[in-house]
PDB file as gemmi writes it, atoms N, CA and C in Angstrom:
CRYST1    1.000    1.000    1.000  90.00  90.00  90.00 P 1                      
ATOM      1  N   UNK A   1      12.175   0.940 -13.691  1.00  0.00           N  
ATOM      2  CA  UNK A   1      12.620   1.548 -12.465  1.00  0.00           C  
ATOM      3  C   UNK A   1      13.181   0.464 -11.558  1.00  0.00           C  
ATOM      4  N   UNK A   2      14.547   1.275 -10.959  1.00  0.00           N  
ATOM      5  CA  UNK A   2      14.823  -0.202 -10.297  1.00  0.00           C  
ATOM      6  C   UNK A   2      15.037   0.308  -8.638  1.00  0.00           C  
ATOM      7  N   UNK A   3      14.923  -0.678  -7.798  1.00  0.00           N  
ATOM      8  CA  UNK A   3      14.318  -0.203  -6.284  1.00  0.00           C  
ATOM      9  C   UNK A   3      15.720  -0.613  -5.688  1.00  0.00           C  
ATOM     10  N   UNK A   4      16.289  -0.025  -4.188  1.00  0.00           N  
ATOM     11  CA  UNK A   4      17.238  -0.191  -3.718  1.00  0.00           C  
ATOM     12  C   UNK A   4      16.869  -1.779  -2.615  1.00  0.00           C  
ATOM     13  N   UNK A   5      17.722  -2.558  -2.856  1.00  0.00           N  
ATOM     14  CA  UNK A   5      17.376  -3.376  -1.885  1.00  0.00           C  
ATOM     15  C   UNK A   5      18.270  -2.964  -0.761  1.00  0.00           C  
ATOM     16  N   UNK A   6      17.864  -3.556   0.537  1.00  0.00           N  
ATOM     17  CA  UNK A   6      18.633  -3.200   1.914  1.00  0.00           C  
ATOM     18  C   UNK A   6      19.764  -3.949   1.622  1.00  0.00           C  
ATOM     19  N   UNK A   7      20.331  -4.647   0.973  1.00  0.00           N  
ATOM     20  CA  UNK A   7      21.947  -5.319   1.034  1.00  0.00           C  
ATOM     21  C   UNK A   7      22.910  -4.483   0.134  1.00  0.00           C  
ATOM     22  N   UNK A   8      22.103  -3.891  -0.611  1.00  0.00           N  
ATOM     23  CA  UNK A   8      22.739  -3.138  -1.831  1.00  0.00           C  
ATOM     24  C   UNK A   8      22.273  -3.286  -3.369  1.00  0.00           C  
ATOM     25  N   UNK A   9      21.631  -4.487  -3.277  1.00  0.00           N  
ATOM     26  CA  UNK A   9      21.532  -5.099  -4.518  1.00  0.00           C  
ATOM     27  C   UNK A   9      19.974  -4.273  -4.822  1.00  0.00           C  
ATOM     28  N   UNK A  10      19.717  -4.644  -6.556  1.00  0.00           N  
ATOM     29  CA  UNK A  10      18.547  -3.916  -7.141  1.00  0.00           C  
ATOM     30  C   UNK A  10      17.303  -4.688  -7.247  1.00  0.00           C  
ATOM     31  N   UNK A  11      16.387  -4.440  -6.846  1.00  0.00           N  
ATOM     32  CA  UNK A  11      14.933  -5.466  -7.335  1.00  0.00           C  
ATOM     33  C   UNK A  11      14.797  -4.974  -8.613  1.00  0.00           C  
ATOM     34  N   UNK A  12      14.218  -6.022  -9.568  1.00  0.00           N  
ATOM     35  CA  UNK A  12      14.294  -5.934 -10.739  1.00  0.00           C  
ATOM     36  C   UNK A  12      12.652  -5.954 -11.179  1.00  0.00           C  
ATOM     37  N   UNK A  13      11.873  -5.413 -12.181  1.00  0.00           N  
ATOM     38  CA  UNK A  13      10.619  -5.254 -12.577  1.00  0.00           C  
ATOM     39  C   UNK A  13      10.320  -6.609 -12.703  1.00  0.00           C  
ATOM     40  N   UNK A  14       8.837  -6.778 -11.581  1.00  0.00           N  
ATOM     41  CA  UNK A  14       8.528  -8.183 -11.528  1.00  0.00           C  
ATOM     42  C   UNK A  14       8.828  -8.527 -10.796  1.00  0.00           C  
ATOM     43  N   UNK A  15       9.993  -8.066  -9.989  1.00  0.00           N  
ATOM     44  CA  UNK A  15      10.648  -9.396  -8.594  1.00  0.00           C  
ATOM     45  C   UNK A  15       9.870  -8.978  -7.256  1.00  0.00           C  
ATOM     46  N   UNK A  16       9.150  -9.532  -6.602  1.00  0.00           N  
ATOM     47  CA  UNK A  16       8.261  -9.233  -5.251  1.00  0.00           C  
ATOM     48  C   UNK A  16       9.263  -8.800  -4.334  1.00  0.00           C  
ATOM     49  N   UNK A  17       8.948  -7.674  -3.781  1.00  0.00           N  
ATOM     50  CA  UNK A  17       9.496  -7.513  -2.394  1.00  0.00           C  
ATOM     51  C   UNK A  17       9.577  -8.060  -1.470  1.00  0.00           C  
ATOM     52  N   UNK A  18       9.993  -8.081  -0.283  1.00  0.00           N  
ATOM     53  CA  UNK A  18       9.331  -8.446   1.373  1.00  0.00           C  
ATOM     54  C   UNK A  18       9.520  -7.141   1.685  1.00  0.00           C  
ATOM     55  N   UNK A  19       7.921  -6.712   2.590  1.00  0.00           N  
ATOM     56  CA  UNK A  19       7.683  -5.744   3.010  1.00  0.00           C  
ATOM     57  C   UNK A  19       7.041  -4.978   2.296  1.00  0.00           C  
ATOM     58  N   UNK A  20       6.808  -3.693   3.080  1.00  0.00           N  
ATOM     59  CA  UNK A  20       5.992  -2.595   2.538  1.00  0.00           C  
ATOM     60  C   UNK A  20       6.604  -1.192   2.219  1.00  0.00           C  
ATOM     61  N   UNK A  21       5.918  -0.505   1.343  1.00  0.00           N  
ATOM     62  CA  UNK A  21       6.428   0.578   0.835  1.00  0.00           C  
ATOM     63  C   UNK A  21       5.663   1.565   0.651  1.00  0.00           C  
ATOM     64  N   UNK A  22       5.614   2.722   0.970  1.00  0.00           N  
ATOM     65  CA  UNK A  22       4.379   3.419   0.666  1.00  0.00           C  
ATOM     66  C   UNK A  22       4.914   5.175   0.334  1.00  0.00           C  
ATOM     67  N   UNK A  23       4.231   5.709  -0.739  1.00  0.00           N  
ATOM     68  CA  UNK A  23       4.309   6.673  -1.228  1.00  0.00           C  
ATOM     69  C   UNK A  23       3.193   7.755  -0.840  1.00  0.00           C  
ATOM     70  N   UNK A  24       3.089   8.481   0.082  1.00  0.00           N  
ATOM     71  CA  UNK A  24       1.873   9.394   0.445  1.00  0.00           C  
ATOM     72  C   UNK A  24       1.862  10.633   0.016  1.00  0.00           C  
ATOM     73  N   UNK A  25       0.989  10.969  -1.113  1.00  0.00           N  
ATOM     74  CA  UNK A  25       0.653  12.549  -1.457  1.00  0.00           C  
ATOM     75  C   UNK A  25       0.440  13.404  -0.739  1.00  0.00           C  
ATOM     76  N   UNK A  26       0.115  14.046   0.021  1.00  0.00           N  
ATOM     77  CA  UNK A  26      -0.900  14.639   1.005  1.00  0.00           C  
ATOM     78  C   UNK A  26      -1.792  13.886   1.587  1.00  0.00           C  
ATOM     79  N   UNK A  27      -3.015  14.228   1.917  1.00  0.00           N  
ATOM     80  CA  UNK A  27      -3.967  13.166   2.452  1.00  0.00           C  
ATOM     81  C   UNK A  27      -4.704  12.867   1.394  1.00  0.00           C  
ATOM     82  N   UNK A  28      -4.824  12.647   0.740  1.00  0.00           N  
ATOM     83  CA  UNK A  28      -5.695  12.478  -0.604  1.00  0.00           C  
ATOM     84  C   UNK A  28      -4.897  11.230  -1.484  1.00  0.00           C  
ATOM     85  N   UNK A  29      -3.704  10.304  -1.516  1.00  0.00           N  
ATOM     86  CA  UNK A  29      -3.260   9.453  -2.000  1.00  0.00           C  
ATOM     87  C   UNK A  29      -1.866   8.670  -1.448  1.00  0.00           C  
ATOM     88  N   UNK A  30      -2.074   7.330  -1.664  1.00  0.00           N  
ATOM     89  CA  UNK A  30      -0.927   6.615  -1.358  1.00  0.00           C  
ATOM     90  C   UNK A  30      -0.933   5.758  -2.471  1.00  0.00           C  
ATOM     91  N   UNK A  31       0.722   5.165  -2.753  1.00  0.00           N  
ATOM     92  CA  UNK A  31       0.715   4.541  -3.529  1.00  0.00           C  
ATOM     93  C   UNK A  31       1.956   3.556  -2.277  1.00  0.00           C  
ATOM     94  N   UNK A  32       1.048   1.890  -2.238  1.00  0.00           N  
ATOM     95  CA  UNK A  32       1.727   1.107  -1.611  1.00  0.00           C  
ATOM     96  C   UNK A  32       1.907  -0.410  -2.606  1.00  0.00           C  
ATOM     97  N   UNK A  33       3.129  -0.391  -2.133  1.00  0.00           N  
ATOM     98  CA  UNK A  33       3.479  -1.776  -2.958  1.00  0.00           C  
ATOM     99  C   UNK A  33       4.394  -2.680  -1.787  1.00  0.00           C  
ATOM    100  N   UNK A  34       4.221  -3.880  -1.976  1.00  0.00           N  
ATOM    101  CA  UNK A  34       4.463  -4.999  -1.326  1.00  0.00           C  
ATOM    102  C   UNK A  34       3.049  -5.524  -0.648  1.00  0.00           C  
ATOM    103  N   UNK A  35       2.262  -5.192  -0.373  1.00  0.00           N  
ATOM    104  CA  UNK A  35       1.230  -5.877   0.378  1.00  0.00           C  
ATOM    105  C   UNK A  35       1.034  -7.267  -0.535  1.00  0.00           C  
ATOM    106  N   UNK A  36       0.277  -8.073   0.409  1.00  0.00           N  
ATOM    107  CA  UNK A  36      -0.213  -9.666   0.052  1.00  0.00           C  
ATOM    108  C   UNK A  36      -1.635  -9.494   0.024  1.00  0.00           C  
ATOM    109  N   UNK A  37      -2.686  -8.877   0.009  1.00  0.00           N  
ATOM    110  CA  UNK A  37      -3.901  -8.799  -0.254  1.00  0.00           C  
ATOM    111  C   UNK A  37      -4.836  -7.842   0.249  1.00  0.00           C  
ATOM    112  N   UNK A  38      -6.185  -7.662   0.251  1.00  0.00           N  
ATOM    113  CA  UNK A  38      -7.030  -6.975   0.498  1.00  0.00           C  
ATOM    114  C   UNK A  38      -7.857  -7.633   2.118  1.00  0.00           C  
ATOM    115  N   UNK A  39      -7.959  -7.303   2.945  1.00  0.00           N  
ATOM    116  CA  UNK A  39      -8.619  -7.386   4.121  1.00  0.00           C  
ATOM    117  C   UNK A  39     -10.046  -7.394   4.064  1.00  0.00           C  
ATOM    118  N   UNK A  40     -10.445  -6.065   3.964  1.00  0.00           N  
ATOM    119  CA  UNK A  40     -11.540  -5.254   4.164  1.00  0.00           C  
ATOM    120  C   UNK A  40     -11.635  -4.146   3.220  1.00  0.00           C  
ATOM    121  N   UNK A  41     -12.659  -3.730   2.648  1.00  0.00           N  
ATOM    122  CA  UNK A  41     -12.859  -2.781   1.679  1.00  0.00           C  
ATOM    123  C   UNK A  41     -14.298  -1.892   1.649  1.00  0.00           C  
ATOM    124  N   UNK A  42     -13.862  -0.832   2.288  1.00  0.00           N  
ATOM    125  CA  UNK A  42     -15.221  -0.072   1.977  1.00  0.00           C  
ATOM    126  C   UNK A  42     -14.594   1.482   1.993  1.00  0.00           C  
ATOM    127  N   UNK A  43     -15.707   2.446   1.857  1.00  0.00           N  
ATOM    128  CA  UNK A  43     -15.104   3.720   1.458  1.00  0.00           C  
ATOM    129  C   UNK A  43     -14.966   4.868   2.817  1.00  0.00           C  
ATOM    130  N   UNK A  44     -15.065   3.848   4.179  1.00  0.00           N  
ATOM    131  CA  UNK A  44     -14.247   4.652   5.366  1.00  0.00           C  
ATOM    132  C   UNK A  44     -13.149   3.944   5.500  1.00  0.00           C  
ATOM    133  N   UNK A  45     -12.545   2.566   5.488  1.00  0.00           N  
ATOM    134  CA  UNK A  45     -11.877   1.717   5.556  1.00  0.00           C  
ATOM    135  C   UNK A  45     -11.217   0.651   4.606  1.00  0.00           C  
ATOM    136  N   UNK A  46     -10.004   1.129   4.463  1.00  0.00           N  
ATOM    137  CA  UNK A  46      -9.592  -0.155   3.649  1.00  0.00           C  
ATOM    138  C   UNK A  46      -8.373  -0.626   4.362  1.00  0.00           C  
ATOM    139  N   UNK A  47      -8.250  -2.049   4.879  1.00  0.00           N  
ATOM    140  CA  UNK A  47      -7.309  -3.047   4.973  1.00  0.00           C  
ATOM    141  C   UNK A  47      -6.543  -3.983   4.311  1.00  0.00           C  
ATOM    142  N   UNK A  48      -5.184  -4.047   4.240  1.00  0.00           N  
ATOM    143  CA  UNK A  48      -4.257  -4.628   3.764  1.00  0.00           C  
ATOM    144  C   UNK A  48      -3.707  -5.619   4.196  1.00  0.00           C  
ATOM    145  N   UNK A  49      -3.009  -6.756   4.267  1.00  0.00           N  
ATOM    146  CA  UNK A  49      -2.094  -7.894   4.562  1.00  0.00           C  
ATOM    147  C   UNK A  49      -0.977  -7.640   4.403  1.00  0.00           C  
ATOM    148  N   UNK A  50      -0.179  -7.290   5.338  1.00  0.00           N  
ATOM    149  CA  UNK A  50       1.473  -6.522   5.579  1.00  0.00           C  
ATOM    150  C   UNK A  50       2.475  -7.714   6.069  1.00  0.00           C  
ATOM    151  N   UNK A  51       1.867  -8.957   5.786  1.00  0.00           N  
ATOM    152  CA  UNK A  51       2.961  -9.710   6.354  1.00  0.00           C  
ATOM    153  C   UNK A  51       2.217 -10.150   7.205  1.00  0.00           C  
ATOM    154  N   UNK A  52       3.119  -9.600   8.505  1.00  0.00           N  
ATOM    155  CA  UNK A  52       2.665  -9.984   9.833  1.00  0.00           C  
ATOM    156  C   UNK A  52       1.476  -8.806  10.628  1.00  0.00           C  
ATOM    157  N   UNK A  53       1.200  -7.827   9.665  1.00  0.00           N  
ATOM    158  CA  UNK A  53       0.576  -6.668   9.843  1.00  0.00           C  
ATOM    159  C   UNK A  53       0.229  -6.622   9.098  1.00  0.00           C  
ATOM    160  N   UNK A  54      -1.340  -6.095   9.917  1.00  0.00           N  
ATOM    161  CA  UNK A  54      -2.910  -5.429   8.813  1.00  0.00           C  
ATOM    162  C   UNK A  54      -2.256  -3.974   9.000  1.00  0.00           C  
ATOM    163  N   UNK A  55      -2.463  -2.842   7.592  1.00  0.00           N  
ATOM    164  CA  UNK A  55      -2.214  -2.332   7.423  1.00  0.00           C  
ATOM    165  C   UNK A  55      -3.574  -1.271   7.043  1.00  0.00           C  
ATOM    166  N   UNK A  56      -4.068  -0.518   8.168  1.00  0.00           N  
ATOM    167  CA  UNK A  56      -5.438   0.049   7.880  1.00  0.00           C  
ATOM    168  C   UNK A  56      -5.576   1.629   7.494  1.00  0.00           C  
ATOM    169  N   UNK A  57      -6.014   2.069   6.377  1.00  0.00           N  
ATOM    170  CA  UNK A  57      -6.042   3.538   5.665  1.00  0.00           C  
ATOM    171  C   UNK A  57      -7.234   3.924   6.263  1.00  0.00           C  
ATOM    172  N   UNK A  58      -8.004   5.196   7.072  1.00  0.00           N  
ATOM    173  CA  UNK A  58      -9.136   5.236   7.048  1.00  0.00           C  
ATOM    174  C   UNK A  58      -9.011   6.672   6.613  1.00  0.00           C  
ATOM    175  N   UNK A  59     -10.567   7.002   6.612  1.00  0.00           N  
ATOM    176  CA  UNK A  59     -10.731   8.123   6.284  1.00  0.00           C  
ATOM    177  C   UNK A  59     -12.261   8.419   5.382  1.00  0.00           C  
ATOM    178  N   UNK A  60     -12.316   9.269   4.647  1.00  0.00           N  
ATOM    179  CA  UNK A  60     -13.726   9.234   3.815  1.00  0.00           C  
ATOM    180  C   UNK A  60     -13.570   8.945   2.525  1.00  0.00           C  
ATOM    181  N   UNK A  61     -14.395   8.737   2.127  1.00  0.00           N  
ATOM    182  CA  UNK A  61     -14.269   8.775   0.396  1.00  0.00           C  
ATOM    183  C   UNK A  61     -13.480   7.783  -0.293  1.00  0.00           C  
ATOM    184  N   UNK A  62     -12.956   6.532   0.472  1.00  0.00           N  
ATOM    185  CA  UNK A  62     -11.884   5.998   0.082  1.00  0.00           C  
ATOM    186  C   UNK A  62     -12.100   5.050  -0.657  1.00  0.00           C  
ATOM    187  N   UNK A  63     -11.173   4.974  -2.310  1.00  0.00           N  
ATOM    188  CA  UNK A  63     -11.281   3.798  -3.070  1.00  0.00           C  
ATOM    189  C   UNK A  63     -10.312   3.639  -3.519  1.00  0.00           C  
ATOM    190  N   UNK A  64      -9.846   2.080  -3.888  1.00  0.00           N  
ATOM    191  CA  UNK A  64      -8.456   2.010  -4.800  1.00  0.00           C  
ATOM    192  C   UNK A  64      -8.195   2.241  -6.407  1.00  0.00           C  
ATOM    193  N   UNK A  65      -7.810   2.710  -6.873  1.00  0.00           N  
ATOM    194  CA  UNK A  65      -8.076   3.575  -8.233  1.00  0.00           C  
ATOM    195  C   UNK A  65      -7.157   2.226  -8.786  1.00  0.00           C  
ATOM    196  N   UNK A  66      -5.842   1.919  -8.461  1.00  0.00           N  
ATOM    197  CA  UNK A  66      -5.510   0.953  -9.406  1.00  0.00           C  
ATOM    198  C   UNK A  66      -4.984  -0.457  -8.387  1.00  0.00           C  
ATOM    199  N   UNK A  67      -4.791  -1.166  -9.253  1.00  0.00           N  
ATOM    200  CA  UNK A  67      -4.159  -2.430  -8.673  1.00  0.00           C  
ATOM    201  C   UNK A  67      -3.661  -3.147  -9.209  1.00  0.00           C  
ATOM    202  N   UNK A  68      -2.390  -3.675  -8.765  1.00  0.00           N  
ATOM    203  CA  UNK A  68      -1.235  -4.726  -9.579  1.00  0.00           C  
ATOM    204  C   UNK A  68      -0.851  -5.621  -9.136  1.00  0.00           C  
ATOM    205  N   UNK A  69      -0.197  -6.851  -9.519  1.00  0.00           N  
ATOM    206  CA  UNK A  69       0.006  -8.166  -8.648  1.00  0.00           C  
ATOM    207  C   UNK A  69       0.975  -7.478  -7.091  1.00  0.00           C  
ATOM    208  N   UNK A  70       1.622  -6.259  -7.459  1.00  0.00           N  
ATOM    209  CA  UNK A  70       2.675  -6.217  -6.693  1.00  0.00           C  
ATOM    210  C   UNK A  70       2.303  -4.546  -5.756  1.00  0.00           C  
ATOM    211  N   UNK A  71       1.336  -3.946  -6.177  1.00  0.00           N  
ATOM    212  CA  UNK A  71       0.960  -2.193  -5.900  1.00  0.00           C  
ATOM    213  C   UNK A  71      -0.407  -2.024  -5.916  1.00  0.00           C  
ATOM    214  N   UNK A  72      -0.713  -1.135  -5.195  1.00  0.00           N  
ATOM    215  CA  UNK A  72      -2.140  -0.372  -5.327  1.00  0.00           C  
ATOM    216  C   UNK A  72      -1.983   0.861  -4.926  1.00  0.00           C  
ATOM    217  N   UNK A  73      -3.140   1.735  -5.439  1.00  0.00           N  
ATOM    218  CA  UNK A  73      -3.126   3.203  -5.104  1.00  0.00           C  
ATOM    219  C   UNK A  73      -4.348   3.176  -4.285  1.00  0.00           C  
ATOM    220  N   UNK A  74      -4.582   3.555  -3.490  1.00  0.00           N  
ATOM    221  CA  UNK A  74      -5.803   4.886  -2.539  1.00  0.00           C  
ATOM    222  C   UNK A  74      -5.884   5.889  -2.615  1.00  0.00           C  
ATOM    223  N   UNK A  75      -7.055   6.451  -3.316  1.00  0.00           N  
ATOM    224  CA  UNK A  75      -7.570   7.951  -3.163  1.00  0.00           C  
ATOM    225  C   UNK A  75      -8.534   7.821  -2.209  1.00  0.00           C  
ATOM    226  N   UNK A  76      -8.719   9.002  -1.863  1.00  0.00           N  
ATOM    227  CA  UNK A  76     -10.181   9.760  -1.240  1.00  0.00           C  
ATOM    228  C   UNK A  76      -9.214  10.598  -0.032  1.00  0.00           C  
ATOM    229  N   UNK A  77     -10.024  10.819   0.684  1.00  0.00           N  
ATOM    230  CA  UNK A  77      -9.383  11.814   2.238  1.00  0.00           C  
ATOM    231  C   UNK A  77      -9.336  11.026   3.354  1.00  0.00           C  
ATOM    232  N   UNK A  78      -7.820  10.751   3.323  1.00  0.00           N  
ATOM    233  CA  UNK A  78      -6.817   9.827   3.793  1.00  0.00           C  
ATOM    234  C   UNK A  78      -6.697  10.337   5.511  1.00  0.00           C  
ATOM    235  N   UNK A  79      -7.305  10.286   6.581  1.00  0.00           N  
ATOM    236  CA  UNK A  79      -7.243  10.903   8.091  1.00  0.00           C  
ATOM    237  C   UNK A  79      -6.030   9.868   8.731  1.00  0.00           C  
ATOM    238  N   UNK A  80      -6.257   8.463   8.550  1.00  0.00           N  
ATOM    239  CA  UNK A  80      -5.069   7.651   9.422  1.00  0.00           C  
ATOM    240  C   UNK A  80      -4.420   6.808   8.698  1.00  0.00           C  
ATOM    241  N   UNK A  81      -3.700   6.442   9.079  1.00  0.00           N  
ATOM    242  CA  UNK A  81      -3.039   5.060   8.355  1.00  0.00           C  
ATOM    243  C   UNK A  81      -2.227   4.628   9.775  1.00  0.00           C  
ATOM    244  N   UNK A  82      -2.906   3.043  10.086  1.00  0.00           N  
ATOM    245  CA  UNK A  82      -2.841   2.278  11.521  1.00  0.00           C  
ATOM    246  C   UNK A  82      -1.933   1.016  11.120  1.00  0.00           C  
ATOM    247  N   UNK A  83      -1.038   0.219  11.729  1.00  0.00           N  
ATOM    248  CA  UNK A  83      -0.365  -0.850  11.723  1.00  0.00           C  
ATOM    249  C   UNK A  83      -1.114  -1.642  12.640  1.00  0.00           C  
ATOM    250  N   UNK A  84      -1.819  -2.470  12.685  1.00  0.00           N  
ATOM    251  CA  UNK A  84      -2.875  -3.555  13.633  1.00  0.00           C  
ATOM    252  C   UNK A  84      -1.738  -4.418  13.700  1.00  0.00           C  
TER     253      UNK A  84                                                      
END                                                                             
């Protein structure tokens, strides 16, 4: 799959972004890619490293089902998603 870059050009599988991207199901899943790491982790709260922005999911039930050098998913019941 290949991603649109903002100049025109294509990111290629493997090539890191800058920035964030996020795919939201309903309240029950996101799938975000570009983040730089994990913050904080528990199952009302999980925090991200957005750069220059923490990137905070809250809600109940919350865990990351997968994770990749470059993506992660969140399930559970998704109430906010905050830019700190």
């Amino acid at each position: 799959m290949k991603l649109r870059k903002p100049e025109g050009e294509y990111y290629l599988p493997g090539e890191k972004m800058s920035g964030i991207r996020m795919n939201i199901c309903g309240n029950c899943e996101a799938d975000i890619e570009g983040c730089r790491g994990i913050v904080d982790y528990s199952g009302e709260c999980i925090k991200l490293n957005a750069g220059k922005y923490i990137l905070a999911f809250r809600g109940r039930g919350l865990k990351m089902r997968c994770m990749t050098e470059y993506s992660l998913i969140i399930e559970g019941h998704i109430l906010a998603i905050e830019y700190l």
